[in-house]
C-alpha positions as CSV (number, residue, x, y, z in Angstrom):
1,X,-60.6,78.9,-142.3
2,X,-63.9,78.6,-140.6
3,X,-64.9,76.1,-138.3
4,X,-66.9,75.1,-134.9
5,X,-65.1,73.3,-132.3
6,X,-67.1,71.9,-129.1
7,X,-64.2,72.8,-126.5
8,X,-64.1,71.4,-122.7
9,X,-65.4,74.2,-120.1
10,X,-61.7,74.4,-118.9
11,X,-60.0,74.2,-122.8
12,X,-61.8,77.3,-123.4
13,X,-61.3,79.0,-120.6
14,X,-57.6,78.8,-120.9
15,X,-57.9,79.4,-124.5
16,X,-59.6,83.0,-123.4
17,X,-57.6,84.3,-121.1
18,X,-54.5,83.8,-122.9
19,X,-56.4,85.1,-125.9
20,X,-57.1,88.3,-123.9
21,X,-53.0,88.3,-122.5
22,X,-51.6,88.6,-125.9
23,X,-54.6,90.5,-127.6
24,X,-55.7,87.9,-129.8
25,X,-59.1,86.7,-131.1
26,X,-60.1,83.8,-129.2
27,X,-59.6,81.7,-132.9
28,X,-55.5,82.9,-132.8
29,X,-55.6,81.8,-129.8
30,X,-56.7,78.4,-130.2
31,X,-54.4,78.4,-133.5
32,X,-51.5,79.7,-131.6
33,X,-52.0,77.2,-128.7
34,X,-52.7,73.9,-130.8
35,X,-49.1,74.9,-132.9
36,X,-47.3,75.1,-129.4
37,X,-48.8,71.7,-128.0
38,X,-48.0,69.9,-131.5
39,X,-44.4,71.6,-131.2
40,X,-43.7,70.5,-127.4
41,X,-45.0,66.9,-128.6
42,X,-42.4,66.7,-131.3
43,X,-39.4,67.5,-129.4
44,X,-38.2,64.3,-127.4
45,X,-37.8,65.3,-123.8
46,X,-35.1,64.0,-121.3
47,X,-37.4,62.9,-118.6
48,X,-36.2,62.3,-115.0
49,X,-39.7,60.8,-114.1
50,X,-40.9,58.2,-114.1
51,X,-44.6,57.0,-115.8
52,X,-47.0,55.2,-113.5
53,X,-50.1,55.2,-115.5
54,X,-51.2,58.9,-116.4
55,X,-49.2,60.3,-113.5
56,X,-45.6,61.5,-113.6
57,X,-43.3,60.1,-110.7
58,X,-40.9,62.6,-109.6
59,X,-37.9,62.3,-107.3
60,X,-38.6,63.5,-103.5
61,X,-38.3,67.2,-103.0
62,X,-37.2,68.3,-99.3
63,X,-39.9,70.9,-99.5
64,X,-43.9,70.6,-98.7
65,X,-45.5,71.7,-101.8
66,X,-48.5,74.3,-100.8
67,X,-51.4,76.2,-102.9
68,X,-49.2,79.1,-102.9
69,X,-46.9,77.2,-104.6
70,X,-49.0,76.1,-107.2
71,X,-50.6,79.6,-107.5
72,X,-47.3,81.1,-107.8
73,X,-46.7,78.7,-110.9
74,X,-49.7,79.4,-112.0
75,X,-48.9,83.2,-112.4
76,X,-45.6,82.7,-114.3
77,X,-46.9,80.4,-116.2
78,X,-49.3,82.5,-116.9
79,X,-52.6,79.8,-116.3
């Protein structure tokens, strides 16, 4: 099906790169991406956090959290 979508600077750029990771057109990609957001919204989660507002209040960590850590996510993630 054919249709136009006005995606967010940052939607579509993670929407090409993972296009180009599994050798997808960019449209599969955005098909393939919306099916696995509405399936991780469907399943409940078991949540040891803790809402307050938007943001996610996790328990202390004894660790500094630093970009490489974030980068390092990043990669397996694949972001």
């Amino acid at each position: 099906m054919r249709t136009t979508l006005n995606l967010s600077d940052d939607a579509l750029h993670v929407a090409k790169h993972y296009a180009m990771r599994q050798q997808l057109s960019l449209g599969d990609a955005v098909s393939a991406l919306i099916r696995t957001g509405a399936q991780a919204q469907a399943q409940p989660t078991i949540a040891a956090a803790t809402l307050r507002g938007r943001f996610a209040m996790l328990p202390a960590r004894d660790e500094v959290i630093t970009i490489d850590h974030v980068r390092e996510l990043m990669e397996r993630e694949g972001i």
